[in-house]
C-alpha positions in Angstrom: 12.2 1.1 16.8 8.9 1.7 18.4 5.8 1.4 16.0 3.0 3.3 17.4 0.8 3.4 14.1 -0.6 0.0 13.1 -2.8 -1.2 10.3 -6.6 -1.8 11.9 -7.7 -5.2 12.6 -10.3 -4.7 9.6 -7.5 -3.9 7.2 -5.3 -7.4 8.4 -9.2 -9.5 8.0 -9.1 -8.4 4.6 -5.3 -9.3 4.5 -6.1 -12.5 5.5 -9.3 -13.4 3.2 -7.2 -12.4 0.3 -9.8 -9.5 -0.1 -7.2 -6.4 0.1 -6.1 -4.7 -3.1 -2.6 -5.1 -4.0 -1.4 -1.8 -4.0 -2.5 -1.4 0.1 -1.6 -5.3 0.8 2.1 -4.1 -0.6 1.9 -1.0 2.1 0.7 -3.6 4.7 3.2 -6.2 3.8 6.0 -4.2 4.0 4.4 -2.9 7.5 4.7 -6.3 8.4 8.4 -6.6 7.7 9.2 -4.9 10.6 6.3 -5.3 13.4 6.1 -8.3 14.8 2.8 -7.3 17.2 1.1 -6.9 13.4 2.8 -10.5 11.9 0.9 -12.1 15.3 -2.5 -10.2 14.9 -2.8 -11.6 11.2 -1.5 -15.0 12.2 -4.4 -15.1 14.5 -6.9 -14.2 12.3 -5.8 -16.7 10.0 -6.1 -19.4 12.5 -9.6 -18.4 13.0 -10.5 -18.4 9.6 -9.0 -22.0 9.4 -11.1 -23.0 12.1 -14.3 -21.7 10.7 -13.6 -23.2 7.2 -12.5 -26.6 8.7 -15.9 -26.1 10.7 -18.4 -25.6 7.8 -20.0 -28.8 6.7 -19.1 -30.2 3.0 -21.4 -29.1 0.4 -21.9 -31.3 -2.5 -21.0 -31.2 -6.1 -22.5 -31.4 -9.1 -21.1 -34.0 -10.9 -20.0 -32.1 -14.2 -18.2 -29.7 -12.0 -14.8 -31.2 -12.9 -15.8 -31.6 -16.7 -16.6 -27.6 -16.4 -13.7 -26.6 -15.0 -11.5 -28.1 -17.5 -13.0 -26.9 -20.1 -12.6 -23.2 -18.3 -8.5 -24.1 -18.3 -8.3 -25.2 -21.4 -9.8 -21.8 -22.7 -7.4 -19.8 -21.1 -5.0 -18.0 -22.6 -1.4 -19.1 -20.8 -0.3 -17.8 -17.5 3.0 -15.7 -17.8 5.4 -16.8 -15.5 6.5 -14.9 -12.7 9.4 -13.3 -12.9 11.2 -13.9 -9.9 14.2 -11.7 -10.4 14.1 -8.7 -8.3 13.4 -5.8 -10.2 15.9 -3.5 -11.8 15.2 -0.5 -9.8 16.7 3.2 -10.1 18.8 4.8 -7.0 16.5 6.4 -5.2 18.9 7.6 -2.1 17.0 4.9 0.4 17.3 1.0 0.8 13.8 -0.3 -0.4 12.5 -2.8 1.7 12.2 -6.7 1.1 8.5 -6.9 -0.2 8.9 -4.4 -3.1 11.6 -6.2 -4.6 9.7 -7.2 -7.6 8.1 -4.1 -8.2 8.9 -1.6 -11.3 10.1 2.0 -8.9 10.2 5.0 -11.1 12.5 7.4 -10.6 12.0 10.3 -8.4 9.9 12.9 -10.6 9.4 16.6 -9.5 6.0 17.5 -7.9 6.4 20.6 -6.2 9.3 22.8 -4.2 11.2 20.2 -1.9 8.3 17.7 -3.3 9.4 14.5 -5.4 7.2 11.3 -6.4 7.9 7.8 -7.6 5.9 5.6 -9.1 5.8 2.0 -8.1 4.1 -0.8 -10.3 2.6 -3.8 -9.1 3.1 -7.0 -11.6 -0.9 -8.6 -12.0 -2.3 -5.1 -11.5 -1.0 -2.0 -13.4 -4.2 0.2 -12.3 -3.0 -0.4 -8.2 -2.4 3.6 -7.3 1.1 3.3 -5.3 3.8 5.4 -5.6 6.5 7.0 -3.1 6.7 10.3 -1.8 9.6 12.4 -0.5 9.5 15.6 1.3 12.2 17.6 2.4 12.3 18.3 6.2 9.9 21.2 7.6 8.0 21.4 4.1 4.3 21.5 4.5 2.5 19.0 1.8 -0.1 20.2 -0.5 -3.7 19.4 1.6 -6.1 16.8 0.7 -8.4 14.7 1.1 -9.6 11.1 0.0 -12.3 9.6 -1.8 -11.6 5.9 0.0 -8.7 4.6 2.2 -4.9 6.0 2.0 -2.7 3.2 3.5 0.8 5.0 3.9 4.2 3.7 5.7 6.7 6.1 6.7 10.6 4.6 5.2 12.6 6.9 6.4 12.4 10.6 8.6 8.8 11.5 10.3 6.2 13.3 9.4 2.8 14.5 11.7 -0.8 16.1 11.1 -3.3 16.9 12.9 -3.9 13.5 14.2 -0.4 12.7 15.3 3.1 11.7 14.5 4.3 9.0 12.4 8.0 7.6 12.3 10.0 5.1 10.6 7.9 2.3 10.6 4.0 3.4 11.2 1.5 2.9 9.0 -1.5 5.1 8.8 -5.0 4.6 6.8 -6.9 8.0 6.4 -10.5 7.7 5.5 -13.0 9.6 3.3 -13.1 12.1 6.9 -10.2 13.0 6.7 -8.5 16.1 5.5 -5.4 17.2 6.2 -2.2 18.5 5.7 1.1 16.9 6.6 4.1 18.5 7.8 7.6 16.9 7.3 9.4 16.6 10.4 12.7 19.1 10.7 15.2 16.8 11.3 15.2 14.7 8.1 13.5 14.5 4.6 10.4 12.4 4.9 10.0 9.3 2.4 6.8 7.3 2.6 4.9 4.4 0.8 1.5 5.3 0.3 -1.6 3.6 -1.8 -5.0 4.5 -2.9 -8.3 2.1 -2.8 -9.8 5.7 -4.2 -8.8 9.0 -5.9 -7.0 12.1 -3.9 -8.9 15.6 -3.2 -6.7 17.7 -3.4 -7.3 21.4 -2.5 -5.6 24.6 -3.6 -4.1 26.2 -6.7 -1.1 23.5 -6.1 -3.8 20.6 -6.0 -5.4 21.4 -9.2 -1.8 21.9 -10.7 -0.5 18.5 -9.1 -3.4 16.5 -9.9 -3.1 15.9 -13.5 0.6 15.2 -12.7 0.2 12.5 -10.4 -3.4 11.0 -12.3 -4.5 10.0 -8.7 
């Protein structure tokens, strides 16, 4: 499998500095799963962040800090523990892939003609906007727009716009610029992985009647 579509090397710093939202670290993670040129990029970037940090010079502290910080703890209400069970998750017709194993996957809801949406949760962070898509081959998806980044990995099939193609495997971020309007490939149906860091704009009758649907 050729990957031609590849998270940018601002996306993967964030990645690294833990500073990425965990709906579009999921979509980069599972990204990561199967592109080894991507797994190398953000394994150098954390050696270079390593490097600086081991670099800085200490900075002192005061010396009630640890005093503080327990206190903090013991005012917290206790952690839940992770549940490391994968998931029960509903057939959805596809094999999911490794790094959304312990998320909670809806079941594929009608959105539109040859249009069907799932939505995936995120444990820790039940306002992340991530959810699947699946169109049917040839069907033209409703156009939008975004308000901030769309990260979204194509699972299965292939889909294109006016910026290019995208196949099992790519990953594309669309920016508050961008407008368009996919088109599913005619081969196959199209499933993808796709999250929000803002709202869609979506235009058209079929946009105003989808919006309140999906609440993104």
């Amino acid at each position: 499998m050729t990957i031609a579509h590849h998270p940018s090397d601002e996306t993967l710093l964030r990645l690294a500095a833990g500073t990425l939202g965990a709906g579009p670290a999921l979509v980069v993670a599972v990204h990561l799963e199967g592109c080894a040129a991507c797994r190398e990029r953000l394994a150098g970037l954390e050696a270079v962040g390593g490097a600086i940090l081991h670099e800085m010079p200490p900075a002192p502290l005061s010396a009630d800090l640890f005093g503080r910080t327990m206190e903090r703890l013991e005012g917290m209400p206790p952690t839940p523990v992770q549940d490391r069970v994968p998931k029960r998750q509903p057939a959805l017709g596809i094999d999911l892939p490794r790094a959304m194993r312990r998320c909670d996957v809806g079941p594929w809801r009608w959105l539109g003609p040859g249009f069907k949406w799932s939505k995936v949760g995120i444990a820790g962070d039940p306002e992340a906007k991530v959810m699947l898509l699946k169109g049917r081959a040839g069907l033209h998806l409703p156009a939008h727009g975004h308000t901030g980044l769309e990260f979204m990995q194509v699972l299965s099939g292939s889909l294109s716009d006016e910026r290019g193609q995208y196949f099992p495997g790519d990953l594309d971020e669309a920016d508050d610029q961008v407008d368009h309007r996919p088109v599913v490939g005619q081969d196959s149906d199209c499933v993808c992985l796709a999250a929000l860091e803002g709202d869609t704009r979506l235009h058209g009758w079929l946009g105003r009647l989808l919006r309140p649907i999906v609440g993104f």
